[in-house]
C-alpha positions in Angstrom: 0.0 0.0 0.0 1.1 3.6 -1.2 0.6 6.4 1.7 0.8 9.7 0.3 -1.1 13.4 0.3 -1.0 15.1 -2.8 -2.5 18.3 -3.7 -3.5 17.4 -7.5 -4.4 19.7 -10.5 -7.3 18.8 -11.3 -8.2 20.2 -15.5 -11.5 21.0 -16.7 -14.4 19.0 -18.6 -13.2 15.7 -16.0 -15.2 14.9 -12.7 -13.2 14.8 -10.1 -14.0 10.9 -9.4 -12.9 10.7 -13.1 -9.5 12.5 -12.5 -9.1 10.5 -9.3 -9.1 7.4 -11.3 -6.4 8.1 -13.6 -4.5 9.3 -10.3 -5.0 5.7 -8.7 -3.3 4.2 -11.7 -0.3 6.7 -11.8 0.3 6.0 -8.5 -0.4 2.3 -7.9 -2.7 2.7 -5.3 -6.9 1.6 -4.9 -7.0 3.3 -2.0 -7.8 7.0 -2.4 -10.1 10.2 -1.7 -10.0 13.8 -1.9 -11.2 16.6 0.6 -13.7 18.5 -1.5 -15.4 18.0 -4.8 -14.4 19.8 -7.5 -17.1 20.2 -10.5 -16.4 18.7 -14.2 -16.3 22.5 -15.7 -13.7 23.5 -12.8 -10.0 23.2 -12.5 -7.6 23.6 -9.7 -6.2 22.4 -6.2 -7.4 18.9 -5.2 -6.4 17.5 -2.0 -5.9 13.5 -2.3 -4.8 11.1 -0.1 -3.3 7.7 -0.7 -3.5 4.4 1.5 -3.6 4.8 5.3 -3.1 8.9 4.2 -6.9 9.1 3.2 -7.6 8.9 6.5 -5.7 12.1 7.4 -8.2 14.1 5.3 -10.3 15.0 8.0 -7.6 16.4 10.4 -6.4 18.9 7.7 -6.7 22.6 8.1 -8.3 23.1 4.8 -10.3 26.1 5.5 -11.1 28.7 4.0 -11.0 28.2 0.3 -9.7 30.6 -2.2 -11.2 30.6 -5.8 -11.1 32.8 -9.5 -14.7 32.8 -11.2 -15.9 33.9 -14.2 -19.5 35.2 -14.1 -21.4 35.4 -17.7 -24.0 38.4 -16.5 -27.0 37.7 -18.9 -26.7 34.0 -18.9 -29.1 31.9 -17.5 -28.3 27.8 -16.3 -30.5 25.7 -13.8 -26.7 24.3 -12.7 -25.3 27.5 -12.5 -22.6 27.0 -14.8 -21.9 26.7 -18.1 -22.9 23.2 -18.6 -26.4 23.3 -18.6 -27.1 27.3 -20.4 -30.4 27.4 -21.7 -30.7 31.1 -22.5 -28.6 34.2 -22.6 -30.3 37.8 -22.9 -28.4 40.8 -23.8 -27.5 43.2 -21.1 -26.3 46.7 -21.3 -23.1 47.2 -19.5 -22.6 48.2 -15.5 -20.3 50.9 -14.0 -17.3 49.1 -12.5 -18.2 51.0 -9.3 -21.3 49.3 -9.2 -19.8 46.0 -9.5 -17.5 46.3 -6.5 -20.3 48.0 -4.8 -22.3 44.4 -5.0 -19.5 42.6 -4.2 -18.5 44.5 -1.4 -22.2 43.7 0.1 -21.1 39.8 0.4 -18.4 39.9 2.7 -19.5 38.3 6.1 -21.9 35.9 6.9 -24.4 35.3 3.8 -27.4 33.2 3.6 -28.3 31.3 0.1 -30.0 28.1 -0.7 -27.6 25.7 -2.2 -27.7 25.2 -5.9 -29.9 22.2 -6.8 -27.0 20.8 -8.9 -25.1 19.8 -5.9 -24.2 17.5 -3.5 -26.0 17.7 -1.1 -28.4 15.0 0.7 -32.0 14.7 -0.1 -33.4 11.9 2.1 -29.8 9.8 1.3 -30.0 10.8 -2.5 -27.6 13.5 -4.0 -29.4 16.7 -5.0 -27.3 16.5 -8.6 -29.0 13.2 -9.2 -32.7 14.6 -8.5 -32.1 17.5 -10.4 -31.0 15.5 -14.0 -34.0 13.6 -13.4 -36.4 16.5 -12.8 -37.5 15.4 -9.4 -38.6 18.3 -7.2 -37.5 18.9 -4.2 -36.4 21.9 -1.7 -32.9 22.8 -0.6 -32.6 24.1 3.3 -31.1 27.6 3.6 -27.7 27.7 4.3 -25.2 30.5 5.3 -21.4 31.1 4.4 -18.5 33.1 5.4 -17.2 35.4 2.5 -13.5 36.4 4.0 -12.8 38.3 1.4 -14.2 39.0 -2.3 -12.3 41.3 -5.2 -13.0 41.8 -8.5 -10.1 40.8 -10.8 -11.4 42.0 -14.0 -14.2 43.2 -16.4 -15.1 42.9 -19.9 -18.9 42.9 -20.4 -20.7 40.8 -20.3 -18.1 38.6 -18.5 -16.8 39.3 -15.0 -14.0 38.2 -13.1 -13.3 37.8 -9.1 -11.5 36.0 -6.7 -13.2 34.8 -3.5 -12.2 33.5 0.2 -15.0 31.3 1.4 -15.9 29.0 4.5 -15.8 25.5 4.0 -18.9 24.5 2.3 -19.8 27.3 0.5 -20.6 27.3 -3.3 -18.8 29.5 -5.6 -21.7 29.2 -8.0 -24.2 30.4 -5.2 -21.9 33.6 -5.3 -22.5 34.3 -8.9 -25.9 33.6 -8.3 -26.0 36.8 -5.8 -24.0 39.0 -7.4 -26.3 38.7 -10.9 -29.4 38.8 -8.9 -28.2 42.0 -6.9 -27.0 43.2 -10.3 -30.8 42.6 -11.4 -29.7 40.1 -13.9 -29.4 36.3 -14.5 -25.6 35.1 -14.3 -24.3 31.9 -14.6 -20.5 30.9 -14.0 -18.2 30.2 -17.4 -15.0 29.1 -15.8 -13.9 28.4 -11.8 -10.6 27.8 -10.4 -9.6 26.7 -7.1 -6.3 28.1 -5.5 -6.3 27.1 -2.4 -8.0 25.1 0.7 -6.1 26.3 3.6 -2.7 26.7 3.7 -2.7 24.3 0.7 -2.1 25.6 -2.8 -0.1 24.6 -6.2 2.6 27.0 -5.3 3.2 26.3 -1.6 6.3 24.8 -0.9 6.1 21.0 -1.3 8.6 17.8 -1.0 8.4 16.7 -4.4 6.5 17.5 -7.9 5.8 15.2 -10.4 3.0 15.5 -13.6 -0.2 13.7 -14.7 -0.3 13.3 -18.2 -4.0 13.8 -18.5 -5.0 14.2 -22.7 -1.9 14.7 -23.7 -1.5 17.4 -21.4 0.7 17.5 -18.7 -0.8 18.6 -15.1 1.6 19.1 -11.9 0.9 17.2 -9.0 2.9 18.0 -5.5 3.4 16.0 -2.9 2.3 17.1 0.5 4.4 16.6 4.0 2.1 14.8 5.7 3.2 15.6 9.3 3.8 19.2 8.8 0.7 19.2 7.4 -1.5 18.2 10.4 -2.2 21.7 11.7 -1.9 20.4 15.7 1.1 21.1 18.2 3.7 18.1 18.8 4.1 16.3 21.8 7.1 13.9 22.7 5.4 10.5 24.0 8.4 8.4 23.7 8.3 7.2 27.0 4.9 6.1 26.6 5.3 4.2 23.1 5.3 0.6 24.1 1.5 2.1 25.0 1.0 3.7 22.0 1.7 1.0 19.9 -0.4 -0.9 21.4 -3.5 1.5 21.4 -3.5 1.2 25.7 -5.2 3.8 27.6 -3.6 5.8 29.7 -3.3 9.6 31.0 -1.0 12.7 30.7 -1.9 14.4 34.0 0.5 17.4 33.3 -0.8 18.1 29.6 -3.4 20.6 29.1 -6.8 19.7 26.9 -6.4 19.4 23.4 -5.2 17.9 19.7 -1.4 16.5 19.5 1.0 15.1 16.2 3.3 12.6 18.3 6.1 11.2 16.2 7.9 7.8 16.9 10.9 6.0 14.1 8.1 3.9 12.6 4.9 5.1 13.0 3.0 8.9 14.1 -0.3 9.3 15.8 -3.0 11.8 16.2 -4.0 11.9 19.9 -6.7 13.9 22.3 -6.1 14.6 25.7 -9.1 15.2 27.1 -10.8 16.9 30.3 -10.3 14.6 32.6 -6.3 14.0 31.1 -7.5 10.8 29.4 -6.0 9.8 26.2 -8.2 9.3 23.3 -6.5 7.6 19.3 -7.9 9.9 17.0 -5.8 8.6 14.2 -3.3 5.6 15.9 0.2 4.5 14.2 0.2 6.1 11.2 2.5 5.2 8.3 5.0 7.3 7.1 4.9 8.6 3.6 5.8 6.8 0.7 8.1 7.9 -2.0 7.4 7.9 -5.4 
């Protein structure tokens, strides 16, 4: 088994399952999963992990997300996106000062409904899959945190921005707002992730190698999985043979919280909690595998 985190560039026009799949053969491993879906017409950062390394998803600090858009103002799509455009309507141009003036109103907390081409639950059944099959149903409100919003560039009737969102938010949902508060329809022509976290294509990484994806080369990085792990060490050596063994036991003179501990074989993910209990978040971890 291959244990490994990589943060992958994922193209466009390829679900991310899809691109996941030619990732498991390049690599060798069955084993895999990624921290948040990206859609087919979207490109950018995907987190994946590898073996015993999917399982360190979770505990990554992959929040907020950072993302480029382009919004087609006058285009309508029951997706959101370009992929399912049914209509576009001419629109006369806006004042850029009115553009940064609406996009200036989303930062904070904003409530939106989820787009129905999403996935989200509905009774156990993805709200994509309800959607193709024109099945109605209702979304629950929902509410995101936009950190930061700027727009990058204008040329009517297509506008450009870059956005810093909670975890869970949808980047569509944003176009959706800004058109509607423009007081036209919008639908989004091209997303890009950058970042989740402090994770991007262009942090500093241990190694790089490339996907050839359709004759198209796309860089992958590989990701130190300890330093990684957004939690403070502790040095447990004493207390390996316990470790190792998944034992309980108690660190009286260690206050609450999340530790990394690191041993020559094998690192854990521990809680300490109230009462100075330990709990095994994530027990005897694997190193990382080379390439």
């Amino acid at each position: 088994m291959k244990n490994l985190l990589l943060a992958a560039y994922k193209p466009t026009n390829i679900s991310s399952n899809h691109f996941l799949t030619h990732l498991k053969t390049h690599i060798g491993e069955k084993k895999a999963g990624y921290s948040g879906t990206l859609d087919p017409f979207a490109s950018g950062l995907l987190v994946v992990g590898f073996g015993h390394h999917t399982r360190l998803l979770p505990f990554l600090e992959l929040n907020p997300k950072r993302y480029r858009a382009t919004l087609w103002l006058g285009a309508h799509a029951p997706s959101l996106d370009r992929d399912s455009i049914d209509s576009v309507c001419a629109i006369a141009p806006f004042e850029v000062a009115q553009i940064i003036e609406v996009l200036d109103s989303l930062k904070g907390e904003v409530s939106y409904t989820p787009p129905r081409f999403s996935a989200k639950h509905i009774n156990g059944t993805r709200a994509y899959k309800l959607a193709r099959e024109g099945i109605e149903f209702a979304l629950q409100t929902s509410t995101m945190q936009v950190y930061d919003i700027t727009l990058c560039a204008y040329n009517h009737p297509f506008l450009s921005f870059e956005v810093c969102i909670s975890k869970g938010g949808y980047v569509r949902s944003i176009g959706e707002m800004i058109a509607h508060r423009l007081g036209v329809n919008g639908a989004l022509s091209a997303l890009h992730r950058i970042s989740e976290g402090t994770i991007s294509l262009h942090a500093p990484t241990t190694s790089l190698f490339y996907l050839t994806f359709h004759t198209i080369r796309y860089p992958c990085f590989i990701i130190d999985s300890q330093n990684a792990l957004p939690y403070e060490n502790i040095d447990l050596s004493a207390y390996k043979h316990l470790i190792a063994n998944g034992a309980k036991f108690s660190l009286q003179n260690t206050k609450s919280g999340v530790y990394k501990t690191y041993f020559e074989d094998f690192f854990s993910i521990i809680k300490v909690l109230a009462n100075k209990e330990v709990r095994y978040l994530y027990n005897r971890i694997p190193y990382a595998d080379t390439l």
